[in-house]
Residue frames relative to the residue before (quaternion, step in Angstrom):
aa qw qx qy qz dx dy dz
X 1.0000 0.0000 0.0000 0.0000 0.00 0.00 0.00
X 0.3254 -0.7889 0.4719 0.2216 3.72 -0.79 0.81
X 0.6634 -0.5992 0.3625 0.2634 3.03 -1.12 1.48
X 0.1276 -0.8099 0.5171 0.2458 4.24 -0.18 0.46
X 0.4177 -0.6934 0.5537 0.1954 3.33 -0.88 1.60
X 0.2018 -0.6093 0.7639 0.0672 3.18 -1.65 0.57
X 0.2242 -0.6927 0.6847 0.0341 3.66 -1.31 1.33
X 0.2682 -0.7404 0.5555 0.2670 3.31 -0.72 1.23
X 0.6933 -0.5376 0.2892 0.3831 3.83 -1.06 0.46
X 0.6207 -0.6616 0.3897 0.1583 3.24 -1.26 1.04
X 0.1754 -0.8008 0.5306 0.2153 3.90 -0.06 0.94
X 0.5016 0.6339 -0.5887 0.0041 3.60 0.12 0.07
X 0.8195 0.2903 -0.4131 0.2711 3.44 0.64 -0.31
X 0.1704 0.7069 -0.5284 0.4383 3.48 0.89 1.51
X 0.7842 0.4786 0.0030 0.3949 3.09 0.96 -1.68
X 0.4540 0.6102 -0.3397 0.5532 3.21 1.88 -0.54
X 0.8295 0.3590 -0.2780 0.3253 3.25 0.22 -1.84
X 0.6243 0.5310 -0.4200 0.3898 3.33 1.06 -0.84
X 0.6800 0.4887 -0.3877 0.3852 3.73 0.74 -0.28
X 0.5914 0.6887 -0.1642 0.3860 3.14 1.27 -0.54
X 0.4178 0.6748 -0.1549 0.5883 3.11 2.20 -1.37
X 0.5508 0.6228 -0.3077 0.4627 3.56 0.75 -1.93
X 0.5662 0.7804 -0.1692 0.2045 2.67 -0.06 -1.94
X 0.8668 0.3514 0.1991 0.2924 2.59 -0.43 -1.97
X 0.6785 0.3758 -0.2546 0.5776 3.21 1.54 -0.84
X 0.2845 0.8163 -0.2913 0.4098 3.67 1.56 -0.44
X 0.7332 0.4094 -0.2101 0.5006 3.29 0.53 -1.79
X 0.7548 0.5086 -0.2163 0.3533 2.83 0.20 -2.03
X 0.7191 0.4246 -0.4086 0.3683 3.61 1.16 -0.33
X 0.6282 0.5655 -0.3000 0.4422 3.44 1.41 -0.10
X 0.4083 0.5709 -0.4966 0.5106 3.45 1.77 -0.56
X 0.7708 0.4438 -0.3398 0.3057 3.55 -0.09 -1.62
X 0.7401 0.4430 -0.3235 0.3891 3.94 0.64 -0.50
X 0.0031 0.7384 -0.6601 0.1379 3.54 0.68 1.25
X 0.6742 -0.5838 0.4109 0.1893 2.90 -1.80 1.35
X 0.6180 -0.4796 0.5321 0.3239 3.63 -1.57 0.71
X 0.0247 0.8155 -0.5775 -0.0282 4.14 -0.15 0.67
X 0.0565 -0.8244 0.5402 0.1593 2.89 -1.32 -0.09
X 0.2049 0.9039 -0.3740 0.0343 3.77 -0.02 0.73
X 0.2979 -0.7183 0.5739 0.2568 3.75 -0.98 0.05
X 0.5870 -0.5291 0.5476 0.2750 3.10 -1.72 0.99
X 0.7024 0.5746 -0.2421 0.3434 3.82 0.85 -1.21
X 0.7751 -0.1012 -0.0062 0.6237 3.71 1.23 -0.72
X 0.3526 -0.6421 0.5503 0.4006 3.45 -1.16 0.31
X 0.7628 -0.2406 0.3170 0.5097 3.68 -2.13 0.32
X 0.9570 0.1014 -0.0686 0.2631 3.28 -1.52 0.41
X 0.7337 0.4930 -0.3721 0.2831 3.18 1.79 0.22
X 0.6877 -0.2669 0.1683 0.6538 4.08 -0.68 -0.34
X 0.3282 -0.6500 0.6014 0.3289 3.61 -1.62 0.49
X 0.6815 -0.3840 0.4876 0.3877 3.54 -1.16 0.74
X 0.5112 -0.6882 0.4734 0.2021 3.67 -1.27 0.52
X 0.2932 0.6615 -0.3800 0.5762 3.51 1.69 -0.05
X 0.7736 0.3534 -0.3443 0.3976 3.03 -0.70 -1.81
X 0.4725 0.6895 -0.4669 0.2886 4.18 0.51 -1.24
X 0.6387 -0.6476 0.3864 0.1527 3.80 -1.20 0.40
X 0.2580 0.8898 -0.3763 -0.0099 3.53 -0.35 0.21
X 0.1546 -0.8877 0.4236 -0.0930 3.31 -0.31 1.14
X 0.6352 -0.5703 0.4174 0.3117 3.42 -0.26 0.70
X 0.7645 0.2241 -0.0465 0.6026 3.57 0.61 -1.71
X 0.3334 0.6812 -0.5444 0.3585 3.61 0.76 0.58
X 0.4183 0.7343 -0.5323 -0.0503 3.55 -0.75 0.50
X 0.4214 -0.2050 -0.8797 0.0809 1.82 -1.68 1.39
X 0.6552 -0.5301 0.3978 0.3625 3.06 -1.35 0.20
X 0.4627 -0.7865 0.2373 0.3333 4.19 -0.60 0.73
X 0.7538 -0.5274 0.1861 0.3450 3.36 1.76 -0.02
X 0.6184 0.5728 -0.2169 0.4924 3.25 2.40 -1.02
X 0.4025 -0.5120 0.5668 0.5045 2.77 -1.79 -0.73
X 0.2946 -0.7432 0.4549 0.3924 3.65 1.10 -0.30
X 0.1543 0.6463 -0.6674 0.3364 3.61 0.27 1.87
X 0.3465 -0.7067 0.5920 0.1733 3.09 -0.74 1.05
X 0.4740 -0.5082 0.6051 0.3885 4.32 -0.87 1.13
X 0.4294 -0.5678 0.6389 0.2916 2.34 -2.37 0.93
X 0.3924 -0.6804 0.6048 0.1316 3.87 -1.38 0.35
X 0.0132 -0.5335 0.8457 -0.0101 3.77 -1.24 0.64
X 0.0390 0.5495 -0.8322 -0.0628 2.76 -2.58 0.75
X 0.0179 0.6112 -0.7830 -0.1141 3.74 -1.82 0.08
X 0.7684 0.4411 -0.4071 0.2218 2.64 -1.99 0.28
X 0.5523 0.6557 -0.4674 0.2158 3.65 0.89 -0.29
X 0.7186 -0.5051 0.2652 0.3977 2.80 -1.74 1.58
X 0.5093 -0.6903 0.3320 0.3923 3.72 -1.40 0.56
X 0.7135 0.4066 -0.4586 0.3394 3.52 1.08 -0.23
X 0.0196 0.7086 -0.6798 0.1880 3.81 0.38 1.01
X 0.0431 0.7777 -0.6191 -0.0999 2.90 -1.26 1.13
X 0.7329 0.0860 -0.1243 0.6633 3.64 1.89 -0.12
X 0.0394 0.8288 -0.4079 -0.3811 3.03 -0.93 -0.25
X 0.5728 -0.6419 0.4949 0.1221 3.79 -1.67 -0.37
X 0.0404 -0.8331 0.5403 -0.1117 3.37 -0.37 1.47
X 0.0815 0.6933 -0.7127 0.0686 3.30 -0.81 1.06
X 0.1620 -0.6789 0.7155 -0.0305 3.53 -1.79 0.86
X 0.0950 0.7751 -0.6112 0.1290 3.47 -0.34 1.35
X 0.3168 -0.7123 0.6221 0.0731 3.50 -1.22 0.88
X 0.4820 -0.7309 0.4776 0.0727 3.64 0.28 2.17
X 0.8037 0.4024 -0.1487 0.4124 3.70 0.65 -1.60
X 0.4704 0.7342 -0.2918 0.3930 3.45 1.61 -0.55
X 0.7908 0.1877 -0.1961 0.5485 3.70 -1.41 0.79
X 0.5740 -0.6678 0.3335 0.3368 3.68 1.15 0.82
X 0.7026 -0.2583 0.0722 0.6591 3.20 1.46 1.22
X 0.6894 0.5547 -0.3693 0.2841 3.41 -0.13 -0.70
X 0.3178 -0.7297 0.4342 0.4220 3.88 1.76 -0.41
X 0.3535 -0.6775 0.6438 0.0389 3.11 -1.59 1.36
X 0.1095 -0.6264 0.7595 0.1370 4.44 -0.51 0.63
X 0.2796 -0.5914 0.7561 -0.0174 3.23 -1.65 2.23
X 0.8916 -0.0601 0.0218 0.4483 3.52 0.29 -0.86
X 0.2203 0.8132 -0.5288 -0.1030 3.50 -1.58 0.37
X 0.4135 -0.7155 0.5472 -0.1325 3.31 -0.61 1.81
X 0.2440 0.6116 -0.7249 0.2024 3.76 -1.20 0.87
X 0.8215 0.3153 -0.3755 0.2912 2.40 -2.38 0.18
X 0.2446 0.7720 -0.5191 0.2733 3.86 1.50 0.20
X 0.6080 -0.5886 0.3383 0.4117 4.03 -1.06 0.82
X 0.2966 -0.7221 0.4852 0.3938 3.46 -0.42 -0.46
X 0.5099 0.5457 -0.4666 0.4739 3.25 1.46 0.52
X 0.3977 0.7079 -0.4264 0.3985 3.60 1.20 0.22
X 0.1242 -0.8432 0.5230 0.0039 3.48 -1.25 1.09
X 0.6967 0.0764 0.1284 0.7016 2.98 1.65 -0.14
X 0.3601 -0.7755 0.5053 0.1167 3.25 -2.00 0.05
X 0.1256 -0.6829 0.5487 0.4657 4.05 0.77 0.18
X 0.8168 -0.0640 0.4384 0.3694 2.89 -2.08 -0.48
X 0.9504 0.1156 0.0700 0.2801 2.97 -1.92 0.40
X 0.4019 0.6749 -0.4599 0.4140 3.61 1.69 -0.65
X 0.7711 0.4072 -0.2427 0.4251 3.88 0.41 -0.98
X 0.5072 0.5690 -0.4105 0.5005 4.01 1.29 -0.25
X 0.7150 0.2297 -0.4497 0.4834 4.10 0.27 0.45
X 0.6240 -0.3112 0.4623 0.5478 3.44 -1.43 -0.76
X 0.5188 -0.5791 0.5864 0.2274 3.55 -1.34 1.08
X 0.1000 -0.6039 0.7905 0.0229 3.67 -1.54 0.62
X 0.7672 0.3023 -0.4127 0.3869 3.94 0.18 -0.19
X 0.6876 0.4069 -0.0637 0.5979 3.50 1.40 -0.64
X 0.4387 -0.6152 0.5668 0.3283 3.79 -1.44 0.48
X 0.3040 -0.6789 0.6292 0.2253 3.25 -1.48 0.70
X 0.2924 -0.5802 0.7450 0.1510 3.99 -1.21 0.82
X 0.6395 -0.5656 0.5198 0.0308 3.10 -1.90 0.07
X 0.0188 -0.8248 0.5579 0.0898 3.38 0.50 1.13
X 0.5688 -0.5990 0.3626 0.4315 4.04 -1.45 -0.43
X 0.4787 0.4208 -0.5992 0.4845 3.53 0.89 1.13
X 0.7161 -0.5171 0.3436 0.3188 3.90 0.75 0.33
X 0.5541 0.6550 -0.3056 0.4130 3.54 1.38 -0.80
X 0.3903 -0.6142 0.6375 0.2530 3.29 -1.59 0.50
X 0.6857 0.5001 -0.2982 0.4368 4.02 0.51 -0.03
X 0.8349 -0.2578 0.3109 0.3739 3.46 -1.18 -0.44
X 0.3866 0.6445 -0.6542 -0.0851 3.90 -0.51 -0.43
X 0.5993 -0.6624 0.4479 0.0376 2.81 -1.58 1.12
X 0.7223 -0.2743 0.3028 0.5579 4.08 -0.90 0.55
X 0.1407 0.6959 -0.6967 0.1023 3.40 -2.06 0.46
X 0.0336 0.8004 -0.5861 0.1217 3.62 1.47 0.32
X 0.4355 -0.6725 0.5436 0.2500 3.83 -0.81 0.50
X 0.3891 -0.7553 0.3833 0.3622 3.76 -0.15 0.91
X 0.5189 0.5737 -0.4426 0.4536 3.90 -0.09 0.66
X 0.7180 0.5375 -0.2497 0.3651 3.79 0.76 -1.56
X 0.5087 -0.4412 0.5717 0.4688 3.74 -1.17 0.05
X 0.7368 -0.4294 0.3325 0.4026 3.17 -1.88 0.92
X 0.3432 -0.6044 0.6508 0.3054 3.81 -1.25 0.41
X 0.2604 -0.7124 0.6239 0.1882 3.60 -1.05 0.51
X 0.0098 -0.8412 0.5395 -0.0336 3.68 -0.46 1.23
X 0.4189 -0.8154 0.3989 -0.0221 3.10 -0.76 2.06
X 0.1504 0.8218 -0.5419 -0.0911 3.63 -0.21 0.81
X 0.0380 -0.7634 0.6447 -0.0105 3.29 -0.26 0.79
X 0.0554 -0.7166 0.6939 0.0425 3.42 -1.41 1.34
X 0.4782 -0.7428 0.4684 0.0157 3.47 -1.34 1.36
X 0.0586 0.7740 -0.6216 -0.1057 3.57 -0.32 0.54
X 0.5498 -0.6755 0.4792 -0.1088 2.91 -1.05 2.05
X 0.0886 -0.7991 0.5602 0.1993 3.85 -1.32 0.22
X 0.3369 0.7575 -0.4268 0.3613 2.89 2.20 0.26
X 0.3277 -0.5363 0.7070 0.3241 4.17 -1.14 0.21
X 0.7670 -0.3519 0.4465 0.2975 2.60 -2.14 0.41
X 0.7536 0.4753 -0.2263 0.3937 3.84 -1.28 0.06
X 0.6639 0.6297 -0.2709 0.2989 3.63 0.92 -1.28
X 0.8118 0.0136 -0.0927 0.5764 3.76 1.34 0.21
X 0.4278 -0.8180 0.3323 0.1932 2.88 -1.34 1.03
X 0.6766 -0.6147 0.2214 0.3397 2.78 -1.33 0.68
X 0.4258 0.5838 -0.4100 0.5565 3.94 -1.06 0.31
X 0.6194 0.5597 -0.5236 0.1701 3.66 -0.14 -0.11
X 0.3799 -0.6934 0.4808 0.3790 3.55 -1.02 -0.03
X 0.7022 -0.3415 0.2390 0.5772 3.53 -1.62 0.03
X 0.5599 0.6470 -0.2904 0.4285 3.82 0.80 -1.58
X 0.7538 0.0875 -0.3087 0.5735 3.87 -0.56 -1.00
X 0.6646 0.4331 -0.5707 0.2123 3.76 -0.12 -0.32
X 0.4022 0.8004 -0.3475 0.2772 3.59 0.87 -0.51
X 0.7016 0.6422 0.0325 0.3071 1.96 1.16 -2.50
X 0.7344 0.2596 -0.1825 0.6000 3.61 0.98 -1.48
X 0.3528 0.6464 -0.5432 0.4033 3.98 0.73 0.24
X 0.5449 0.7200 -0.3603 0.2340 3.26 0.66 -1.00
X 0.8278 0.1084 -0.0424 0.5488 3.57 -0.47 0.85
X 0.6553 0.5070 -0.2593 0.4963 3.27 1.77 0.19
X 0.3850 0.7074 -0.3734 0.4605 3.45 1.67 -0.94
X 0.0938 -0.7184 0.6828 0.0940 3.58 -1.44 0.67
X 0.8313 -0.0385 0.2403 0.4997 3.39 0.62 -1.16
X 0.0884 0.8625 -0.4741 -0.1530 3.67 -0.72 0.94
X 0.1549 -0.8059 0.5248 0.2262 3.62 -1.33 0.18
X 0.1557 -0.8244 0.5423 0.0451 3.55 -0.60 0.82
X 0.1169 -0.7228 0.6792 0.0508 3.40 -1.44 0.83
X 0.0095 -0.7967 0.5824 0.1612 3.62 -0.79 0.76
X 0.3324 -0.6609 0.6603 0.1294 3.39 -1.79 0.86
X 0.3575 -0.7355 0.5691 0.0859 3.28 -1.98 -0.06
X 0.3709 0.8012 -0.4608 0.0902 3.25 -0.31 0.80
X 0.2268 0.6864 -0.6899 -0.0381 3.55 -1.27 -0.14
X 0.7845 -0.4191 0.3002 0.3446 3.32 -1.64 0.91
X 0.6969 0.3272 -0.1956 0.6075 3.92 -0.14 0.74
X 0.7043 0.4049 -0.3967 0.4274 3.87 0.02 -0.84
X 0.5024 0.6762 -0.4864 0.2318 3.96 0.58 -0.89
X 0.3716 -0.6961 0.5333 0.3050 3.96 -0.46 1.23
């Protein structure tokens, strides 16, 4: 007489859901890590900058066209161990190629989300000012010579693990880079457009 087999019960749909569960939490962890951005109310990525935002200097001649207000800025997402952060704005096409530094900025809270208007057009009192190549400790704004192809002006804002205090103030785009090193968490970058004539 043959022996009568008994099959012990099938786990797959244990195993489904739990993979599914996996799954599922998977997404939801990639939904939740949205990217470090970085954007302005005043222009979108890659388009013209508003004629405001544009430079203007006294000893400028000709003269670049602005009012030298420095755009307002929003950011989310920065990585969680920010401990400052770092803005630099360099014009690539500037110095007839050689690149032109409008703005550099550190040591900014990391409870910061943003910038208003014009907040960046004086010396800074919550943040360090760097050295840009008109000498200033603040913002200057576009000046594309009127003749060239748009200039393409890079702001890229850093989120640091450096604290507050940890360099001095005065730096350029170059040495600040420089001590970022190994310090840099995360960048976002918006790019503008300008030269003398294109401003909408």
């Amino acid at each position: 007489m043959l022996a009568r087999r008994t099959s012990s019960p099938i786990a797959f749909p244990f195993s489904s859901t739990f993979a599914l569960a996996v799954v599922a939490a998977s997404v939801s962890a990639a939904c939740a890590a949205e990217p470090f951005t970085l954007t302005s109310s005043a222009f979108a990525d890659g388009a013209v900058i508003p004629k405001k935002y544009a430079g203007y200097h006294p000893a400028r001649q000709p003269p670049c066209g602005g009012e030298n207000v420095s755009p307002p800025l929003a950011w989310s997402n920065a990585p969680t161990a920010t401990k400052t952060f770092a803005i630099v704005m360099q014009d690539p096409d500037g110095g007839r190629g050689i690149g032109s530094n409008h703005w550099v900025a550190y040591d900014i809270p990391a409870t910061r989300t943003g910038l208003r208007e014009g907040e960046a057009s004086v010396s800074p009192k919550e943040w360090v000012g760097g050295k840009n190549n008109v000498g200033t400790d603040y913002y200057f704004g576009p000046c594309g010579p009127a003749g060239d192809s748009p200039h393409h002006y890079i702001i890229t804002l850093i989120a640091t693990s450096l604290e507050p205090g940890q360099m001095k103030p005065g730096l350029a785009r170059e040495e600040l880079l420089q001590a970022l090193r190994g310090k840099a968490l995360a960048p976002a970058t918006i790019v503008g457009k300008y030269v003398r004539g294109l401003e909408p």
